[in-house]
C-alpha positions in Angstrom: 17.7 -1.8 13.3 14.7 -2.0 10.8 15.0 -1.0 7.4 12.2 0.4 5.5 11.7 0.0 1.9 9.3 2.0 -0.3 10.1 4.9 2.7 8.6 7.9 1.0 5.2 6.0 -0.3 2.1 5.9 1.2 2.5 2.9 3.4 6.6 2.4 3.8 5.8 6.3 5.2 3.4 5.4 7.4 5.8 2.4 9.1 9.0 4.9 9.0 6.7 7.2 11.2 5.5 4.5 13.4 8.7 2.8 14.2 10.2 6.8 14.9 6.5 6.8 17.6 7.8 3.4 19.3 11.5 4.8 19.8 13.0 1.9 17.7 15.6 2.4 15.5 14.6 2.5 11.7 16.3 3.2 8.8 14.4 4.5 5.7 15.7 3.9 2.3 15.7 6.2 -0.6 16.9 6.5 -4.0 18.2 10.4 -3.0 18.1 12.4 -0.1 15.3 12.8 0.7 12.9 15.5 3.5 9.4 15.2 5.4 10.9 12.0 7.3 10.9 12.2 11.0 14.4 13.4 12.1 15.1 10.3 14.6 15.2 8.1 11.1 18.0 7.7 9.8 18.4 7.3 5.5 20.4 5.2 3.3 20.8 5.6 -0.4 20.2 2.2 -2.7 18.8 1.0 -5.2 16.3 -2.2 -4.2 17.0 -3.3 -8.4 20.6 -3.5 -7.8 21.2 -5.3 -4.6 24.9 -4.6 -4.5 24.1 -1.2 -3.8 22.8 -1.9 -0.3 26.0 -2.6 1.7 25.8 0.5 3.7 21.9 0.3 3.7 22.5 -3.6 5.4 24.8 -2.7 7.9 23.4 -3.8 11.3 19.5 -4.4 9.9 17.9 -7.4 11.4 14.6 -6.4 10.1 13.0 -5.6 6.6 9.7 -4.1 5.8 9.4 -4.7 2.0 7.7 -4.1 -1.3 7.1 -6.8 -4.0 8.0 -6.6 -7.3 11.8 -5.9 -7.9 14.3 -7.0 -11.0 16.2 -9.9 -9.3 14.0 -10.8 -5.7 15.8 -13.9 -4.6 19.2 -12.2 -5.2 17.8 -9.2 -3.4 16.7 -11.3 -0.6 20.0 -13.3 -0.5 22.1 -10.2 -0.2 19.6 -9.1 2.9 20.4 -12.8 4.4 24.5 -12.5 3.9 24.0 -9.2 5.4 22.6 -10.8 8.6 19.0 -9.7 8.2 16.7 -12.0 9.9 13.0 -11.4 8.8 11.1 -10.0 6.3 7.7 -8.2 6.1 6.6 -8.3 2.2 3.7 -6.2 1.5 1.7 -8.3 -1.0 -1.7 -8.2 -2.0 -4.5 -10.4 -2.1 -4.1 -10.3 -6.2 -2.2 -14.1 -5.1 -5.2 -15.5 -4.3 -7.7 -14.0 -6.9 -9.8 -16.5 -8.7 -7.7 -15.7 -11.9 -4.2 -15.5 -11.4 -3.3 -15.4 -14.8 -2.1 -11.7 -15.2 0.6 -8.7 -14.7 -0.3 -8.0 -11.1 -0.6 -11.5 -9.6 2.5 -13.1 -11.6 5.0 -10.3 -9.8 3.1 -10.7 -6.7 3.0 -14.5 -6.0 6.8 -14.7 -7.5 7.8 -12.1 -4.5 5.9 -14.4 -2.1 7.6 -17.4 -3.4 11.0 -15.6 -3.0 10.7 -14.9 0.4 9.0 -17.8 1.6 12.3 -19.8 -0.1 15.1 -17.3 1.2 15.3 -18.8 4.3 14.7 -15.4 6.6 11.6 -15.4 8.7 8.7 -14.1 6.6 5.4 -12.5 7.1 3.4 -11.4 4.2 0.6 -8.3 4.9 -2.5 -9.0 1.9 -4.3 -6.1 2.0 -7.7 -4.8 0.5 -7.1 -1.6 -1.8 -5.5 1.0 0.3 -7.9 4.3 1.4 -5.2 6.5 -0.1 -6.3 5.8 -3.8 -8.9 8.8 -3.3 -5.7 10.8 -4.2 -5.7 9.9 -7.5 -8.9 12.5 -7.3 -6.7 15.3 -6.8 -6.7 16.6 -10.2 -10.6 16.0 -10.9 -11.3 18.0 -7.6 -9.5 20.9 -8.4 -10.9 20.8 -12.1 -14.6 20.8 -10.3 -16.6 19.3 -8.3 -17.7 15.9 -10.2 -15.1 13.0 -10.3 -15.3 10.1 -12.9 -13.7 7.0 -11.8 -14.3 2.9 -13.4 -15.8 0.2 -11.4 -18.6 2.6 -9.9 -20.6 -0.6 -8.8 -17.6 -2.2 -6.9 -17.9 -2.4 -3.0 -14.5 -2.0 -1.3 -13.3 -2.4 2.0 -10.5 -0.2 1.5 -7.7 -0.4 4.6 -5.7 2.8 5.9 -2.0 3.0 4.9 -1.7 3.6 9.0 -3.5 0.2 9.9 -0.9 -1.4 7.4 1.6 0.0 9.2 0.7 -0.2 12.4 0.6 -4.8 11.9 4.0 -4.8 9.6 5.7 -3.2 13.1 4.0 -6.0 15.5 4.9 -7.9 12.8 8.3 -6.8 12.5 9.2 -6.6 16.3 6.7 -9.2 18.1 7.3 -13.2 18.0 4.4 -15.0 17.0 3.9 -13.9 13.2 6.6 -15.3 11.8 5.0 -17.2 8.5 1.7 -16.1 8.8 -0.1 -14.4 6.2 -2.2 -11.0 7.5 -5.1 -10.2 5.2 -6.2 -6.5 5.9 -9.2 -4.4 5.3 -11.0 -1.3 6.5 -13.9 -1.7 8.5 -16.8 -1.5 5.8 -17.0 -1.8 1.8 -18.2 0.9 0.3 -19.2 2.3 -3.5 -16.4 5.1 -4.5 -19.4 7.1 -4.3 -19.8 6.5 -0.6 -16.5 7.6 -0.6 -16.5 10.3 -2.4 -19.9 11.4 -0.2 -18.1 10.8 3.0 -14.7 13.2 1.5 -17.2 15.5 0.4 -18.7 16.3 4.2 -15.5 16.4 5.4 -14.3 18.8 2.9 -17.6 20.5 3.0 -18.0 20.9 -0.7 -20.9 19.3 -2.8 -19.1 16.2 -4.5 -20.8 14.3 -7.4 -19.6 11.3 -9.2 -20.0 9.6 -12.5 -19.4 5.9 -12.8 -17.2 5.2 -16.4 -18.6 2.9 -18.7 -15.9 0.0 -19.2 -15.1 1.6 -22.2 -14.4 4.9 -20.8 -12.7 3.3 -17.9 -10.1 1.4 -20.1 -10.1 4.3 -22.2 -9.4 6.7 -19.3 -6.3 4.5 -17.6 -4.5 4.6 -21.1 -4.6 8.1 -21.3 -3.3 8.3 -17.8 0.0 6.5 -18.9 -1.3 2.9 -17.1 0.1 -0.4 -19.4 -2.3 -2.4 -21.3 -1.6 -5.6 -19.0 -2.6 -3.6 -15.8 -5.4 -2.5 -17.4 -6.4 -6.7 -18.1 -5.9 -6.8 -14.4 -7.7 -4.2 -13.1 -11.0 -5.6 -15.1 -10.4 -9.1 -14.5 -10.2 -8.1 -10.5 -12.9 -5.4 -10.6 -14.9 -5.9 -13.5 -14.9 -9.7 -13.8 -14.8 -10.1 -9.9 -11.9 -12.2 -9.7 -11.0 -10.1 -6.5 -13.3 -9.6 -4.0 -12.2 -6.6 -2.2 -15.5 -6.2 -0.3 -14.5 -8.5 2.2 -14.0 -7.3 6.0 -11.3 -9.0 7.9 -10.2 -9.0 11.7 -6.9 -8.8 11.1 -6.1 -4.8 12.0 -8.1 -5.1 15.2 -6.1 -8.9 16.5 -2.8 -7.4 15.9 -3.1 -3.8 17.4 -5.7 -4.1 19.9 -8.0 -1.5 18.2 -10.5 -1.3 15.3 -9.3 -0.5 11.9 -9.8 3.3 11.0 -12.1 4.5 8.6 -12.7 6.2 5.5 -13.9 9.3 6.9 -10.8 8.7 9.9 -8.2 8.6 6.4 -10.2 11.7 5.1 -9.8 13.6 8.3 -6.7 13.5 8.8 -5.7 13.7 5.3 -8.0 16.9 4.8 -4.7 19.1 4.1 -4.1 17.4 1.2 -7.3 18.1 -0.5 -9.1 21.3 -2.0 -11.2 23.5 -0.7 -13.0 24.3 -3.5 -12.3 23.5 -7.6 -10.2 26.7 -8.3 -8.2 26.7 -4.4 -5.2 25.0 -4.1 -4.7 22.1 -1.9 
């Protein structure tokens, strides 16, 4: 049995859906009930903050796909041990190996690498390149009109799919070989979130413009979208200092699975649905 953390996000979704595809027992976990998970899943209700809460959740897992980042991590991960879980798949980020580590988003990341690499479980961590599925953030700009504004317009990323995430944590979770190795992921090419935005616009078939923020704007824009002033440090010390270099293309998705990573306009595809037609249609 495999237990999937973060179950209803983008990427925990994505590895619920492809462990259901593979016929391998998976078991999502949720804070409540909850629907659009494939029926051959089954769910458990816990709380990843309160480790005590995951008895039922434990029962019979041997495998863990994980996110970073909760209240007590080497309790949590002691709890998954006593339970008689045998590895771990952390997502992680490459934010533990910027060139400045000295902020929000690296500090919880390299202390949930150091947790699991000391719990004694069999670990692999997945680093992956901002994920494709940020072009959701969007949503509200492309049903206001037809121009999105986003920060870091000059910033070449080689954004992964959710799917390609997915699609290494299962090897990793159910072939030998990758136990502590360290997967960096990326799409196949970096490109400007105008490219992106040109590439969503053709396959929405709507005229698309953007506008790159002015650092000021940008900081100014993620504080009125609710973000905390030490993400906001991180985000320009990554993008606008270049302490992260996202552009980078790795092999990682393609020695793993067998196939080449998917891209943009493969994520835009098939997340068309999600979009809208035009800036006064729904999605």
């Amino acid at each position: 049995m495999i237990l999937v953390t973060g179950a209803t996000g983008n990427v925990g979704g994505e590895v619920v859906q492809a462990l259901a595809r593979a016929g391998e027992p998976v078991r999502a976990l949720v804070r409540r009930p909850a629907d659009g998970l494939p029926p051959e899943a089954g769910q458990a209700v816990g709380n990843l903050d309160d480790p005590e809460s995951l008895a039922s959740a434990l029962d019979g897992v041997r495998g863990v796909f994980l996110l970073p980042g909760y209240r007590d991590m080497p309790g949590l991960l002691a709890r998954m041990r006593g339970a008689g879980v045998e590895r771990v798949v952390l997502l992680s980020s490459l934010a533990t190996v910027a060139t400045d580590t000295r902020n929000v988003l690296s500090e919880y990341m390299i202390g949930s690498e150091t947790a699991v690499r000391e719990s004694g479980l069999a670990w692999t961590f997945l680093r992956p390149n901002a994920f494709m599925s940020n072009a959701l953030r969007w949503l509200p700009q492309l049903r206001a009109g037809d121009v999105v504004r986003d920060a870091f317009g000059t910033v070449p990323v080689a954004a992964v799919d959710p799917y390609d995430i997915a699609a290494v944590a299962v090897r990793a979770l159910l072939d030998p070989g990758h136990d502590g190795r360290v997967h960096e992921l990326s799409g196949p090419e970096p490109l400007l979130p105008a490219q992106r935005l040109a590439v969503l616009a053709e396959v929405l078939g709507r005229d698309l413009r953007f506008h790159a923020l002015s650092d000021e704007e940008g900081r100014a824009d993620m504080a009125a979208a609710g973000v905390p002033e030490p993400y906001i440090q991180a985000f320009f010390s990554f993008y606008g200092d270049g302490t992260l270099d996202e552009s980078k293309v790795y092999p990682t998705v393609e020695e793993v699975t067998g196939r080449p990573p998917r891209t943009f306009r493969q994520w835009a595809t098939a997340h068309r649905a999600a979009f809208p037609r035009s800036a006064t249609a729904g999605p």
